[in-house]
N, C-alpha and C positions, 0 to 999 in steps of 0.2 A: 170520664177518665181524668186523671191528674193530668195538669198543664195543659189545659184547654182553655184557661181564659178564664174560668169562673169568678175568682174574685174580683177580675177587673172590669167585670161586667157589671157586679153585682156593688160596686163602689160607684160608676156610673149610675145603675140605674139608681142608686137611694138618692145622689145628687138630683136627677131630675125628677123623679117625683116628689122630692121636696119642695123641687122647683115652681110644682102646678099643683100644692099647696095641700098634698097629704103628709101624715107623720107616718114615718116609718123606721119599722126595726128593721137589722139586719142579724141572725146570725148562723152558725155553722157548727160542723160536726167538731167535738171534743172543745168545746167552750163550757163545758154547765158548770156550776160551783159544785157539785157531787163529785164529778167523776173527770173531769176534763186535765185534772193535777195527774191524777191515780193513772189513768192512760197514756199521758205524756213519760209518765215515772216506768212505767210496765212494756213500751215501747223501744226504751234503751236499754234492756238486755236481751232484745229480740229473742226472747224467750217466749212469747203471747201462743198459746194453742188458738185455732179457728174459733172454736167455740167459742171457747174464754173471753176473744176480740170479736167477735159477734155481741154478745152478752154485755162487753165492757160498753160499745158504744151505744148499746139498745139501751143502757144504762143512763150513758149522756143523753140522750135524746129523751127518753120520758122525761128527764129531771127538766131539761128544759122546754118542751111541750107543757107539763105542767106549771112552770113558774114567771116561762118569759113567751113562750109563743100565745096558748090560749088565753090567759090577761090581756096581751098586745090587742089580739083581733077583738076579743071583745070592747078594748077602749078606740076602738074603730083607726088601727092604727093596719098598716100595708106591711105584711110580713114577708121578707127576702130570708130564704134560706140556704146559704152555698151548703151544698145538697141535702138530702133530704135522707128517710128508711130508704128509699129504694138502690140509693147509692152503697146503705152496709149489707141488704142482700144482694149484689151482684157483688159484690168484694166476697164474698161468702158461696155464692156458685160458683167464683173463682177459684175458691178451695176448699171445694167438691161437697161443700155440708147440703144437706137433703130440703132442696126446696120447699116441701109441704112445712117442715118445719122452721124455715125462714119466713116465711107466710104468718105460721102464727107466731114467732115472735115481735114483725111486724105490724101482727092488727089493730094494736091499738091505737096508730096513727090518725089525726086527720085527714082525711081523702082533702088533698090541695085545690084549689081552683085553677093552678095551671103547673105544668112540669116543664119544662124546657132542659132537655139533653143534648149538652153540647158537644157533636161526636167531634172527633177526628179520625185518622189512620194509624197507627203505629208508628211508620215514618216519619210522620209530622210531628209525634210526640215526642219521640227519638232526637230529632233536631231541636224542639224548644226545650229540652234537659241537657242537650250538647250546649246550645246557644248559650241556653240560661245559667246553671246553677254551677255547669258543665261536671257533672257527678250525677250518678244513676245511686237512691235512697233506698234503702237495705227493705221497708213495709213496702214501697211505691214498686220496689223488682218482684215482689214474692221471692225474695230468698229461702222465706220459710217454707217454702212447698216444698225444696230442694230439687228443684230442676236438675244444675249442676253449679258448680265452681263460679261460673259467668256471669257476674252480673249483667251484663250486655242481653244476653240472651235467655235470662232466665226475667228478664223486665220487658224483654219482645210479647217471650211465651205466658208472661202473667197477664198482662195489660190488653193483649188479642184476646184471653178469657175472660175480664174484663167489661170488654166491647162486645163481645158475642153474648154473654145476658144481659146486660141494656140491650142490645138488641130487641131480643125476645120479648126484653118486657114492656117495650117500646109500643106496641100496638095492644099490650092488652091491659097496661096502664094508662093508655090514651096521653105519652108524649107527645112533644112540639121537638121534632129534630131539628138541632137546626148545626149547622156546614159550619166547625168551628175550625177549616183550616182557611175561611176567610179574613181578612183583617179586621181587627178591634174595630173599627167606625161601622162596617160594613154588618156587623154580629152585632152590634150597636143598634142599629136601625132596625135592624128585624125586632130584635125583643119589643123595640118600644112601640113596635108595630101591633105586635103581639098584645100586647099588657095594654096599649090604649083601646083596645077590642074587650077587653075583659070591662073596663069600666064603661062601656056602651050595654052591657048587656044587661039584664036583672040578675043581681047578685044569688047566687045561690049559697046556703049558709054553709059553711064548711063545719065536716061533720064525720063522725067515727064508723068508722068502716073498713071490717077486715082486708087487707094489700090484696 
């Protein structure tokens, strides 16, 4: 979910394993050189159909699966990715599009070597957008569902949908939950718990396989 800490997780973890002396990429949804201008341009007349915004970011993502992910891992470099496919189909069972075919727009990803989904409550999110930015964002509320008038509450009832497919897919994509209304040190130490468990183990080669 937004505002759970991802990025600043994910700007710790490149520091330290830079630190123990692997190269690592970092990157994220709506950066490719394809599409990341065109999404950011098409997002400010909050005009975007589901589909359209399914398709647009399926769009970022292979561009950069092909040009900067799968290069990376082969030059034996450590890929961080603030989220991944399974993040634009649960934004997408949010607003209601038909699972099987989230799936196959999905398949052409890499199956990852690890997921890590940082939950929180509503509540908690609710406070670190009060805390933070203190303004609720027109894509992050689902305004375009048309809940009602509310941003308040049409960003409760997006975000609980949201969290309830992570949920689901949580056990049958084999995520790592982990408690992100702990503090940053604390969400800290589990990941690197996590990820120094990955390189203990024989690597298995990341590889294509329908979501």
């Amino acid at each position: 979910p937004d505002t759970v800490g991802r990025s600043t997780q994910i700007t710790r973890l490149r520091a330290w394993l830079e630190q123990q002396g692997h190269a690592v990429m970092d990157t994220g949804l709506a950066r490719s050189a394809l599409a990341g201008r065109g999404i950011a341009q098409a997002k400010e007349g909050n005009t975007l159909g589901p589909v359209t915004m399914t398709l647009f970011y399926a769009t970022d993502f292979a561009d950069r699966l092909e040009n900067e992910i799968i290069p990376a891992l082969r030059a034996g470099f450590v890929v961080l990715t603030d989220r991944y496919i399974f993040s634009l189909m649960a934004r997408g069972l949010a607003r209601s599009e038909d699972a099987a075919w989230l799936e196959k727009v999905a398949g052409f990803a890499l199956v990852p070597h690890a997921i890590y989904y940082l939950r929180a409550d509503v509540p908690t999110l609710v406070s670190r957008v009060v805390m933070g930015r203190g303004s609720f964002e027109y894509w992050e509320s689902g305004m375009d569902m048309r809940f009602g008038p509310d941003m308040y509450e049409s960003y409760v009832r997006y975000q609980e949908r949201v969290i309830k497919a992570l949920d689901r897919m949580a056990t049958k994509y084999d995520f790592t939950t982990i408690d992100a209304t702990k503090p940053a040190d604390v969400i800290f130490r589990e990941l690197q718990r996590h990820i120094n468990g990955l390189f203990r183990e024989p690597k298995p080669r990341a590889r294509r396989k329908k979501a």
